[in-house]
C-alpha positions, -999 to 999 in steps of 0.1 A, spaced: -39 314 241 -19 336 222 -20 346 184 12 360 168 10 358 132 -21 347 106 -5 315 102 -5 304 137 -42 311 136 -65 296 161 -101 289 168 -118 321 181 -96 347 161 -107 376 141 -80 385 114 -57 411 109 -40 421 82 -17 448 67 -36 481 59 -45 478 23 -67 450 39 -68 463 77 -83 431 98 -83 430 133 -68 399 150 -88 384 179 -94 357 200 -119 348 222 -121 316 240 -135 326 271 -157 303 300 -191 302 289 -213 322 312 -244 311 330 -276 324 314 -313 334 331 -342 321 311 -354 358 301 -332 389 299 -295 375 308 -274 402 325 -237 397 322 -212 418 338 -180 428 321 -155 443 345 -130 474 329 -100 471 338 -77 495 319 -38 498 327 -33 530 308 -53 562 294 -87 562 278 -109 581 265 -143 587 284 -158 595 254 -146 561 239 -151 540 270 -194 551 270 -192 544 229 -177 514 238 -205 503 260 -231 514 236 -218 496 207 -216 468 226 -252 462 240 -262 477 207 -250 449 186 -260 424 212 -299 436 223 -310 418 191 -303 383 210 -318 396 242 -288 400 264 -280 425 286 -248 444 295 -237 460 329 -206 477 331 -183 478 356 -146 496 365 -122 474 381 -120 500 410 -160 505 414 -165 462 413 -142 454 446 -162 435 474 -192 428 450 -205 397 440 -217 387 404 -239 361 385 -226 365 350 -193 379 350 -162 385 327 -127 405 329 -118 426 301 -87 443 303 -73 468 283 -39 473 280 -19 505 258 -38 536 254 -72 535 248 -81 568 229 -71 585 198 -37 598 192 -24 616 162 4 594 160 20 579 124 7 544 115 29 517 134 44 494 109 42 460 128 9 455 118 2 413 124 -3 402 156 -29 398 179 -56 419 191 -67 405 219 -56 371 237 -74 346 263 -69 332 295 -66 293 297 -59 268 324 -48 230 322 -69 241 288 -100 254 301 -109 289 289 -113 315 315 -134 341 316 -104 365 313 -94 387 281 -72 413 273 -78 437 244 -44 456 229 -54 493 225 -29 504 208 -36 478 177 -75 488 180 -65 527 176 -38 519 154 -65 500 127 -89 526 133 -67 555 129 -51 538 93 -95 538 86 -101 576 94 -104 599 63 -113 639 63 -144 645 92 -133 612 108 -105 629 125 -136 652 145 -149 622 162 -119 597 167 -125 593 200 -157 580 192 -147 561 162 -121 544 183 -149 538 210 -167 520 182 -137 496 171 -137 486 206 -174 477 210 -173 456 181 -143 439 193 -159 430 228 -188 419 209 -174 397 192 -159 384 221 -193 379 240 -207 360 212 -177 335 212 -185 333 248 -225 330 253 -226 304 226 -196 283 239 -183 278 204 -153 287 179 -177 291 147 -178 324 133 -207 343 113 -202 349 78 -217 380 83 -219 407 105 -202 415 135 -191 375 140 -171 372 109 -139 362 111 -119 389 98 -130 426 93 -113 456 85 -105 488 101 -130 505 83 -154 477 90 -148 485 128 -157 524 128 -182 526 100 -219 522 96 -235 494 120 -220 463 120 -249 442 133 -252 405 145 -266 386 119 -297 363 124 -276 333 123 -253 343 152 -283 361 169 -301 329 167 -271 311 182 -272 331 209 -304 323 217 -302 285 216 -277 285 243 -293 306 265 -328 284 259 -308 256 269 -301 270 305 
């Protein structure tokens, strides 16, 4: 499923606008993942086609499992290259395409389109995604004011987490609905992405839990 502009928006879509109101546009409709009674692992697989930053790849991974511990899920991590000839229970593919770190580059000037897009056959959602980095570095650059700029490799790390985290929610409580708060709201700006904690709120951690009672 693919989102190209706001109007052609679609279930499972976070936002994104043009700077003055920097939103990110996502969508995540993946396959909903199997859940153990207590302390659900889930792997999510890297796979990243160009450069990233180490720095934001572990800031990724901590925001992540960050936001989600309140709903009593874990996260493993994997690289494409370190998960060949293993064998999962919980599993989804992330894959990031563009560059992944910061760069010191002027704002692009497309700014709608999407920001991540899903996976479907004969209409099923897959439990395939693939995050644009160049649109998740682009919001979070147009976001970055004075001391920013120091840490924009973590910064952007952060974007990302929240991005994926919003994605895991969509997917662990097989549903479309978004928060209206918190991490799970459907639209959020770039400043939203790389500032103070963006938690999940207790309505979408309490979502989260349902499902996973239910298995």
């Amino acid at each position: 499923m693919h989102i190209i502009t706001p109007e052609q928006v679609a279930p499972f879509s976070l936002l994104r606008m043009r700077p003055v109101y920097a939103c990110a546009c996502l969508i995540a409709a993946f396959a909903a993942l199997p859940a153990r009674a207590a302390s659900p692992v889930v792997t999510v697989i890297l796979d990243f086609k160009g450069a990233y930053s180490a720095q934001a790849r572990r800031e990724m991974q901590r925001e992540t499992a960050a936001i989600l511990h309140s709903s009593g899920v874990r996260l493993d991590w994997e690289l494409l290259e370190e998960s060949r000839g293993k064998s999962y229970s919980d599993l989804v593919v992330m894959t990031f395409k563009g560059v992944c770190e910061y760069e010191p580059a002027p704002p692009r000037y497309d700014e709608l389109g999407p920001y991540a897009v899903t996976k479907t056959t004969d209409g099923r959602i897959q439990p395939f995604g693939e995050v644009d980095c160049d649109r998740v570095v682009n919001s979070a650059r147009l976001a970055m004011t004075g001391a920013d700029y120091d840490r924009a490799d973590l910064l952007v790390g952060r974007a990302l987490g929240r991005v994926v985290a919003h994605e895991l929610v969509h997917m662990l409580t097989k549903s479309a609905v978004h928060g209206k708060e918190g991490v799970e709201k459907p639209a959020l700006s770039g400043r939203q992405l790389i500032g103070s904690f963006l938690p999940l709120s207790a309505f979408d951690m309490n979502r989260v839990q349902r499902e996973l009672a239910a298995h």
